[in-house]
mmCIF file as Biopython writes it, N, C-alpha, C and O atoms, coordinates in Angstrom:
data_model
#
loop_
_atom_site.group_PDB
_atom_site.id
_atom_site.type_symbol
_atom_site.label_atom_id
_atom_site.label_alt_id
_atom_site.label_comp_id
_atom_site.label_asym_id
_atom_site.label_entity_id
_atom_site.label_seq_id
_atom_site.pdbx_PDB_ins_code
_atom_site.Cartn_x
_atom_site.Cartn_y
_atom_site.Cartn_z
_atom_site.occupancy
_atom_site.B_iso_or_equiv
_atom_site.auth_seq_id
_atom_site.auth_asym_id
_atom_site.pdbx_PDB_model_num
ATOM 1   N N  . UNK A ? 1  ? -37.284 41.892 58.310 1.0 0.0 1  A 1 
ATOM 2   C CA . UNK A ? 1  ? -37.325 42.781 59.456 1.0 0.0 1  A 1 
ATOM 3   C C  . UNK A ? 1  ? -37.187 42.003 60.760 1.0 0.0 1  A 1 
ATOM 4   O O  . UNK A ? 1  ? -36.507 42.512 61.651 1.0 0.0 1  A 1 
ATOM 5   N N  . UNK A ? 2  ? -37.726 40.903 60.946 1.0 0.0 2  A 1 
ATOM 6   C CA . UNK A ? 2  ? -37.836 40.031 61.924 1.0 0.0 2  A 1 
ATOM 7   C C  . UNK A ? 2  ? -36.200 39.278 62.286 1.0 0.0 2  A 1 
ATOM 8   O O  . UNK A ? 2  ? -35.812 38.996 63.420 1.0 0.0 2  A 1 
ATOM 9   N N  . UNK A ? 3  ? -35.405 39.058 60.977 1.0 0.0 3  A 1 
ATOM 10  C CA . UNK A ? 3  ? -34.408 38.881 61.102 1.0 0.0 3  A 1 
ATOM 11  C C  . UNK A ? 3  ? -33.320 39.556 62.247 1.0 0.0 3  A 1 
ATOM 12  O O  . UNK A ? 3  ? -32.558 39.001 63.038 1.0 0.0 3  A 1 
ATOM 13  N N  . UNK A ? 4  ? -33.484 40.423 62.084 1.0 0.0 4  A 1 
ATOM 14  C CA . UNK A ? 4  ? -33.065 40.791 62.934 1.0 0.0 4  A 1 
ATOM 15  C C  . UNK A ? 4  ? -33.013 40.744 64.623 1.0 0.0 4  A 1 
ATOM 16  O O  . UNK A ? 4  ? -32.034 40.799 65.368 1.0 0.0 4  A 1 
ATOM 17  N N  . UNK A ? 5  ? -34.264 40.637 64.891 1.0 0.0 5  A 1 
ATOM 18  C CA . UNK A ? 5  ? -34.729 40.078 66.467 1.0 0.0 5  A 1 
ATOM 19  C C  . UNK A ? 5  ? -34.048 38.416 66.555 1.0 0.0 5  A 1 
ATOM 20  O O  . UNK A ? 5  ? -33.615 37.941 67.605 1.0 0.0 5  A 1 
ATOM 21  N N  . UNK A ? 6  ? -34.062 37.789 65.422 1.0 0.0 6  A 1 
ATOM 22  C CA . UNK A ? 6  ? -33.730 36.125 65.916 1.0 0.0 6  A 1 
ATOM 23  C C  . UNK A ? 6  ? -32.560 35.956 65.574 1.0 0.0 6  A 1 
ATOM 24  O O  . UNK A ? 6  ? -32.036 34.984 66.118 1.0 0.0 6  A 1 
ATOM 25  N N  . UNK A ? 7  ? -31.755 36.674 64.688 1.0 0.0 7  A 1 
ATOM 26  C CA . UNK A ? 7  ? -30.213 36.333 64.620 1.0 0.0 7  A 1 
ATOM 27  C C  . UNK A ? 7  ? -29.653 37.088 65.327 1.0 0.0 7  A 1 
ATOM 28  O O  . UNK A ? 7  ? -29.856 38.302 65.346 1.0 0.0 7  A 1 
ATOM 29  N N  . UNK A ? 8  ? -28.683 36.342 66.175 1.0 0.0 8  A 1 
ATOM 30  C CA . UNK A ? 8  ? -28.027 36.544 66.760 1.0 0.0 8  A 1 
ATOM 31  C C  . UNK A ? 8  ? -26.492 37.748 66.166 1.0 0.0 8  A 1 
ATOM 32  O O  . UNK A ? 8  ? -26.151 38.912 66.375 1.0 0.0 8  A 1 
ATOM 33  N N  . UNK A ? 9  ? -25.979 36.554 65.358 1.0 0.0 9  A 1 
ATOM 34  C CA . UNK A ? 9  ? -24.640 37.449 64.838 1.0 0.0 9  A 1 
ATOM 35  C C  . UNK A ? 9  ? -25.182 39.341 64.027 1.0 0.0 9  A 1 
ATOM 36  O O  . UNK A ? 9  ? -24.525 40.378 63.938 1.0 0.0 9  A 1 
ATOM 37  N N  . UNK A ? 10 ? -26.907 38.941 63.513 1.0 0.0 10 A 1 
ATOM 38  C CA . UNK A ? 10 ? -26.930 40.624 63.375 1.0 0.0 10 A 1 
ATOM 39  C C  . UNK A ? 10 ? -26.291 41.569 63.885 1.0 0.0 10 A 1 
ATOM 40  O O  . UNK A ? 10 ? -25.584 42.327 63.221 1.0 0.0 10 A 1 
ATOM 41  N N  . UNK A ? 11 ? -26.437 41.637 64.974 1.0 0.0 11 A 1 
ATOM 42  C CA . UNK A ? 11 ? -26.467 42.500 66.339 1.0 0.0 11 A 1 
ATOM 43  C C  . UNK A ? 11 ? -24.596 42.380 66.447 1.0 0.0 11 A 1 
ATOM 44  O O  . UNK A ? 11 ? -24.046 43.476 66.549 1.0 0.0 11 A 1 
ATOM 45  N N  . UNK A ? 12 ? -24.050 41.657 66.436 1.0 0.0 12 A 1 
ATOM 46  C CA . UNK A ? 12 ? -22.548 41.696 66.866 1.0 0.0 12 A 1 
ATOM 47  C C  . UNK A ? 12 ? -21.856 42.242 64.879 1.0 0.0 12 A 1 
ATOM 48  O O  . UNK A ? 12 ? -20.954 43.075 64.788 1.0 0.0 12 A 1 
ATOM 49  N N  . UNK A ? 13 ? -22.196 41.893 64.182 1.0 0.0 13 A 1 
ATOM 50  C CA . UNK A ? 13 ? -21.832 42.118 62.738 1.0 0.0 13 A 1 
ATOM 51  C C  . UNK A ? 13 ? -22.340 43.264 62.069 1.0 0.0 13 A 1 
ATOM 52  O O  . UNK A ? 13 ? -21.543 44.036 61.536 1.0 0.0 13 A 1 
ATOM 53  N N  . UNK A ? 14 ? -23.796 43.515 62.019 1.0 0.0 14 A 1 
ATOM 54  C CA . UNK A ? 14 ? -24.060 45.291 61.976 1.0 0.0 14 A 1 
ATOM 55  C C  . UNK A ? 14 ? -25.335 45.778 62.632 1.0 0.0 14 A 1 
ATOM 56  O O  . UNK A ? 14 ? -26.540 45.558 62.509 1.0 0.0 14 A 1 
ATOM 57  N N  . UNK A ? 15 ? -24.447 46.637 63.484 1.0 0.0 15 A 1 
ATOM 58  C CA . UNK A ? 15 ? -25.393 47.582 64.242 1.0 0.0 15 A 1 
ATOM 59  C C  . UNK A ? 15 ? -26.368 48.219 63.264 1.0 0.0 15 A 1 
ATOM 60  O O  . UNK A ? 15 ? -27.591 48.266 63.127 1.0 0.0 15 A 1 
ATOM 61  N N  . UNK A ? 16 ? -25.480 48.605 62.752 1.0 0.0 16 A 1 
ATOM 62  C CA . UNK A ? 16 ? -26.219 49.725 61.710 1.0 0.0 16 A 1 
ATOM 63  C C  . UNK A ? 16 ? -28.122 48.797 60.942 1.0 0.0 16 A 1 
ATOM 64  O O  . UNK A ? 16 ? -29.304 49.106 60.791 1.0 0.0 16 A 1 
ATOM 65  N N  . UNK A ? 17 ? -27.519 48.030 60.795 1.0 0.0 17 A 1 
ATOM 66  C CA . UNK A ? 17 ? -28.925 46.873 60.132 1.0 0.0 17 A 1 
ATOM 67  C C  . UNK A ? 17 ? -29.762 46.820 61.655 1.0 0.0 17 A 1 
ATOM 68  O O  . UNK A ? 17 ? -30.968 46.595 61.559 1.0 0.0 17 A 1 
ATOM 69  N N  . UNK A ? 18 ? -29.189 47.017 63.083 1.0 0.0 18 A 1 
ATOM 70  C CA . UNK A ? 18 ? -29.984 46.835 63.718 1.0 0.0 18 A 1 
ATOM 71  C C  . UNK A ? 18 ? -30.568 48.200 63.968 1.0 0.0 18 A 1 
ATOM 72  O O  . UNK A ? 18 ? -31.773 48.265 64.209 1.0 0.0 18 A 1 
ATOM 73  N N  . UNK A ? 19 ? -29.935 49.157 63.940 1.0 0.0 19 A 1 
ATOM 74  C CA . UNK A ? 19 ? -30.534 50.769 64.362 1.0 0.0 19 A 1 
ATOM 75  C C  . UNK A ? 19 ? -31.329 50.919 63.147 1.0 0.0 19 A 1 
ATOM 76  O O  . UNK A ? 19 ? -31.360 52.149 63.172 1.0 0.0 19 A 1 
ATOM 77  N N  . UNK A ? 20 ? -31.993 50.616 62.107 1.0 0.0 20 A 1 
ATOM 78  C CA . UNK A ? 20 ? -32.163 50.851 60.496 1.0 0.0 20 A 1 
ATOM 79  C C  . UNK A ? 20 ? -33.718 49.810 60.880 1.0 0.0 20 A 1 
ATOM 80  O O  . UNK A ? 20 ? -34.765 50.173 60.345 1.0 0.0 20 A 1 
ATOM 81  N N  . UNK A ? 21 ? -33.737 48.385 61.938 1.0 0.0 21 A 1 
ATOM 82  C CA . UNK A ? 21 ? -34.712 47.773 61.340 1.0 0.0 21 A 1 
ATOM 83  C C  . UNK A ? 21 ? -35.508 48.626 63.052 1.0 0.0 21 A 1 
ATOM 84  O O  . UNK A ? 21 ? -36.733 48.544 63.143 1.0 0.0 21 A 1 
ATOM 85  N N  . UNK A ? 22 ? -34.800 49.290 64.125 1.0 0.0 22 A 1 
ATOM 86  C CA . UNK A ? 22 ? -35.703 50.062 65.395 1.0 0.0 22 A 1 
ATOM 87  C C  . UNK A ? 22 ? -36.231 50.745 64.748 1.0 0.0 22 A 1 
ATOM 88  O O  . UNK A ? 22 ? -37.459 50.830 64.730 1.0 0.0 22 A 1 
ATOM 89  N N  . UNK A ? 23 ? -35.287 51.572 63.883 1.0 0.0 23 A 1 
ATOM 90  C CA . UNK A ? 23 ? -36.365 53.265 62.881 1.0 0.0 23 A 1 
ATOM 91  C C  . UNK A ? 23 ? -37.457 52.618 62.290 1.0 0.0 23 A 1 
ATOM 92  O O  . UNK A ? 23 ? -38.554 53.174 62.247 1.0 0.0 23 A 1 
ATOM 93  N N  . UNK A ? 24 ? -37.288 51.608 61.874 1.0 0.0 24 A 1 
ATOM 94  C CA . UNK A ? 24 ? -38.232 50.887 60.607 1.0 0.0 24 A 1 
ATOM 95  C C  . UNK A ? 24 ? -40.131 50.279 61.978 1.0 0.0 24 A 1 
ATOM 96  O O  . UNK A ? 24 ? -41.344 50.473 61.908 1.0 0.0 24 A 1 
ATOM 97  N N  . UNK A ? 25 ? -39.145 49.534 62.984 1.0 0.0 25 A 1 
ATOM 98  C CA . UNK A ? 25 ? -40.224 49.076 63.974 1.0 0.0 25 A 1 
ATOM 99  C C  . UNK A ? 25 ? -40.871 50.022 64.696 1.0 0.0 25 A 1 
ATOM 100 O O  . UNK A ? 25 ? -41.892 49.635 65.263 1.0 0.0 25 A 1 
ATOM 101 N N  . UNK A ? 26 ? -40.501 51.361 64.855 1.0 0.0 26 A 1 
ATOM 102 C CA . UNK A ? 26 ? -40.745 52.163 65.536 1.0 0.0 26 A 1 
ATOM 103 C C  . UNK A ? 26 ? -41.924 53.174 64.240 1.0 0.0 26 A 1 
ATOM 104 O O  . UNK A ? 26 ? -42.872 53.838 64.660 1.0 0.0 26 A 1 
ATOM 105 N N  . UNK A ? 27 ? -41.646 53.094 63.014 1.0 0.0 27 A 1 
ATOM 106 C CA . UNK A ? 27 ? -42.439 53.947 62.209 1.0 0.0 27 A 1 
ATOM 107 C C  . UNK A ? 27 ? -43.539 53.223 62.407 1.0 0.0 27 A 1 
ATOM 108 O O  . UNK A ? 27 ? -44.526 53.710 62.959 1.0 0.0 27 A 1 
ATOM 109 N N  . UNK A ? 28 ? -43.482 51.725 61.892 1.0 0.0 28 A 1 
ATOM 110 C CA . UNK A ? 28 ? -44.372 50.915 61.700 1.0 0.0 28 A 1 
ATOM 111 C C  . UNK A ? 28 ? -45.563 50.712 62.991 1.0 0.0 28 A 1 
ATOM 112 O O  . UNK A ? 28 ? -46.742 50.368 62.897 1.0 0.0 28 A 1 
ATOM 113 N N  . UNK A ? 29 ? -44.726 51.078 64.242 1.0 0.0 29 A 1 
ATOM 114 C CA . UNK A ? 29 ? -45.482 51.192 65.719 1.0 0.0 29 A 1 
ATOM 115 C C  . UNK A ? 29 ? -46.292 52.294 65.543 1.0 0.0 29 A 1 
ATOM 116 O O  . UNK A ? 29 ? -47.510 52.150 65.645 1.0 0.0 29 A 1 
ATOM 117 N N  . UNK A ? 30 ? -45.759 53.487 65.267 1.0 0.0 30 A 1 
ATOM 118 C CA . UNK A ? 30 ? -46.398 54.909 65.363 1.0 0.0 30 A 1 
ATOM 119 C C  . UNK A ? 30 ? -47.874 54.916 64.292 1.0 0.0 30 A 1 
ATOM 120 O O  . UNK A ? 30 ? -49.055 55.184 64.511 1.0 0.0 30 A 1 
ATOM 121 N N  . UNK A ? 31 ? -47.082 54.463 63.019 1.0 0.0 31 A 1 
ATOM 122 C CA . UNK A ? 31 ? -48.763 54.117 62.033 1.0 0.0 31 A 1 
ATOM 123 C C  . UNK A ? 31 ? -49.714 53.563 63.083 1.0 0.0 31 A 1 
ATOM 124 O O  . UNK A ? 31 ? -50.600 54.102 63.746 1.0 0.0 31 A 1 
ATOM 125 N N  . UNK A ? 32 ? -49.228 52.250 63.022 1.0 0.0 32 A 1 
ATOM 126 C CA . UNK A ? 32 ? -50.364 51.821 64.199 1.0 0.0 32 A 1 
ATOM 127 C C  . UNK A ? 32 ? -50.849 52.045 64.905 1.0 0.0 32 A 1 
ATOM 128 O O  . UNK A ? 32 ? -52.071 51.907 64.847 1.0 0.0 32 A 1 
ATOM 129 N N  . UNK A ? 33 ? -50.377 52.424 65.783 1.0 0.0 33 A 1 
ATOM 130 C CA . UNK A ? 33 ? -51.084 53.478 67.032 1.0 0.0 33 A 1 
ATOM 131 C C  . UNK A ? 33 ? -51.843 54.750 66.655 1.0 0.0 33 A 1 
ATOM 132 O O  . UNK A ? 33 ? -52.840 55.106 67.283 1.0 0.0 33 A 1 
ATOM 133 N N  . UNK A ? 34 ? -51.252 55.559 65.410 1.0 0.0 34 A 1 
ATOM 134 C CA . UNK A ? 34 ? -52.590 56.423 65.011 1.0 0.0 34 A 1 
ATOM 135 C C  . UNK A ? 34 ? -53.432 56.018 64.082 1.0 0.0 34 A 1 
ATOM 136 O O  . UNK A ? 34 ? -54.344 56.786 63.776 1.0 0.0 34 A 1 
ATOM 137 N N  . UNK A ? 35 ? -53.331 54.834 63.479 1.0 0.0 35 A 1 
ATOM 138 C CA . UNK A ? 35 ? -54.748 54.322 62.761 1.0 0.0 35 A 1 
ATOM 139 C C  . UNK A ? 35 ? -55.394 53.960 63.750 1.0 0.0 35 A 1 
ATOM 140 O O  . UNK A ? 35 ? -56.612 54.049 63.592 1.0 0.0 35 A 1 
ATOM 141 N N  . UNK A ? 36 ? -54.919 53.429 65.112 1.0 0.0 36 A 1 
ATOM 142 C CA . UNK A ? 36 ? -56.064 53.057 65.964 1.0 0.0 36 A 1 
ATOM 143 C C  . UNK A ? 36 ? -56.612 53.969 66.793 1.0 0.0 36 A 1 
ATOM 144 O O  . UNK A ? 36 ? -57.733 53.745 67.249 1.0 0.0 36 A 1 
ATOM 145 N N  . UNK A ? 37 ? -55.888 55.198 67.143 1.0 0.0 37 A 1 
ATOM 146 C CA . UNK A ? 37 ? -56.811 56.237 67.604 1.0 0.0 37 A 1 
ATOM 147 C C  . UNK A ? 37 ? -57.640 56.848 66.708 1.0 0.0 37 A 1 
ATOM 148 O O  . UNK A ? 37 ? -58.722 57.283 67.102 1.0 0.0 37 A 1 
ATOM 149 N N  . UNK A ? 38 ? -57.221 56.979 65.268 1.0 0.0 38 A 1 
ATOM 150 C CA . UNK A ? 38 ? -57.787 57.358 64.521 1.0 0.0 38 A 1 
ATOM 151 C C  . UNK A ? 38 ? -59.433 56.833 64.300 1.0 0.0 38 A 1 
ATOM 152 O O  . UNK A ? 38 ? -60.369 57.377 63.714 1.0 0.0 38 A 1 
ATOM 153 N N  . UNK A ? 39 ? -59.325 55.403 65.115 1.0 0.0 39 A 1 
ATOM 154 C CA . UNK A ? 39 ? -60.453 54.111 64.945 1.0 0.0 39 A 1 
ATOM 155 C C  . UNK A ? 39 ? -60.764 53.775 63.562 1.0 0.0 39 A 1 
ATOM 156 O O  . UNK A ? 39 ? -61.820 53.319 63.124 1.0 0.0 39 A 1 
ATOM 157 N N  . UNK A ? 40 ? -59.374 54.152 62.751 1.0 0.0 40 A 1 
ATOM 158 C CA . UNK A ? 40 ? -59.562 53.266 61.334 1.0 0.0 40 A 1 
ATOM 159 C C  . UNK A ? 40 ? -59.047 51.733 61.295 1.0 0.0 40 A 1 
ATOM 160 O O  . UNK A ? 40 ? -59.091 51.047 60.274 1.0 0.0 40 A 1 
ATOM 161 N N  . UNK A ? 41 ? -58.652 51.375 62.290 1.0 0.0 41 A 1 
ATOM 162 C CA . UNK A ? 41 ? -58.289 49.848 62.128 1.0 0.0 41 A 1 
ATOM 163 C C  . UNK A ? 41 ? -58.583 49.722 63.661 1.0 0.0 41 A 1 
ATOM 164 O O  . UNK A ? 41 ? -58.460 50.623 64.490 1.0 0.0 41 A 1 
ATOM 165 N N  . UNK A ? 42 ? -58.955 48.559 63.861 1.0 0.0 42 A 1 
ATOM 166 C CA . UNK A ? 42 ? -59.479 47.904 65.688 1.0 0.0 42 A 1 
ATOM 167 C C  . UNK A ? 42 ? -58.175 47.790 66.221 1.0 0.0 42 A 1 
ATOM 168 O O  . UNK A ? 42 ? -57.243 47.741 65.418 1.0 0.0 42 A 1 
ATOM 169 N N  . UNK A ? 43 ? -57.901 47.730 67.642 1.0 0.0 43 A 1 
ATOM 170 C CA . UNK A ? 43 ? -56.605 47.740 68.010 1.0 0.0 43 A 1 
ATOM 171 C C  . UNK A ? 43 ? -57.383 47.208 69.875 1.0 0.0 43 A 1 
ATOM 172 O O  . UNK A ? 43 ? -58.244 47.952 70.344 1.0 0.0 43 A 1 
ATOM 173 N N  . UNK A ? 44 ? -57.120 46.459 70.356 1.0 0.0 44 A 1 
ATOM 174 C CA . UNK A ? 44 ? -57.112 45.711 71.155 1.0 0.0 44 A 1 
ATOM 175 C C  . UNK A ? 44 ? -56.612 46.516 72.716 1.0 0.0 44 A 1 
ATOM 176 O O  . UNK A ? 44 ? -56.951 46.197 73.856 1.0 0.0 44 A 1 
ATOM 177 N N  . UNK A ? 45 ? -55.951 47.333 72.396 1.0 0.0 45 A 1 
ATOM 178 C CA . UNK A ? 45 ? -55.032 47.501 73.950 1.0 0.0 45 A 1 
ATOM 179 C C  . UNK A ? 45 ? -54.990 49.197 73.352 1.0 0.0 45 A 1 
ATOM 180 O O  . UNK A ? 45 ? -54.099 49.917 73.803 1.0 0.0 45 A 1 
ATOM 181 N N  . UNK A ? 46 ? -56.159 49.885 72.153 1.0 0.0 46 A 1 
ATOM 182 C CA . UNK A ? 46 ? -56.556 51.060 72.621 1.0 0.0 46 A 1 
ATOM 183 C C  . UNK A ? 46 ? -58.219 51.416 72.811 1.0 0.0 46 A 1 
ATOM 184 O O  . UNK A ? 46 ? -58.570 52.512 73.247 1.0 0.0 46 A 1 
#
């Protein structure tokens, strides 16, 4: 998943792998943010 942020040629070779790993960072954001309102996991900056 991270791959994507540090290679470079990703991003010029497939978009698509890059729009695929935002959906993916963006689900993974949203869990997070409601387990921590939820106050099932500690979260720092809620």
């Amino acid at each position: 998943m991270f791959g994507i942020l540090f290679n470079k040629r990703a991003f010029v070779t497939s978009p698509a792998d890059l729009v695929k790993g935002l959906i993916i960072g963006f689900i993974i954001g949203a869990v997070l943010v409601y387990l921590g309102a939820k106050k099932i996991i500690p979260l720092p900056f809620l």
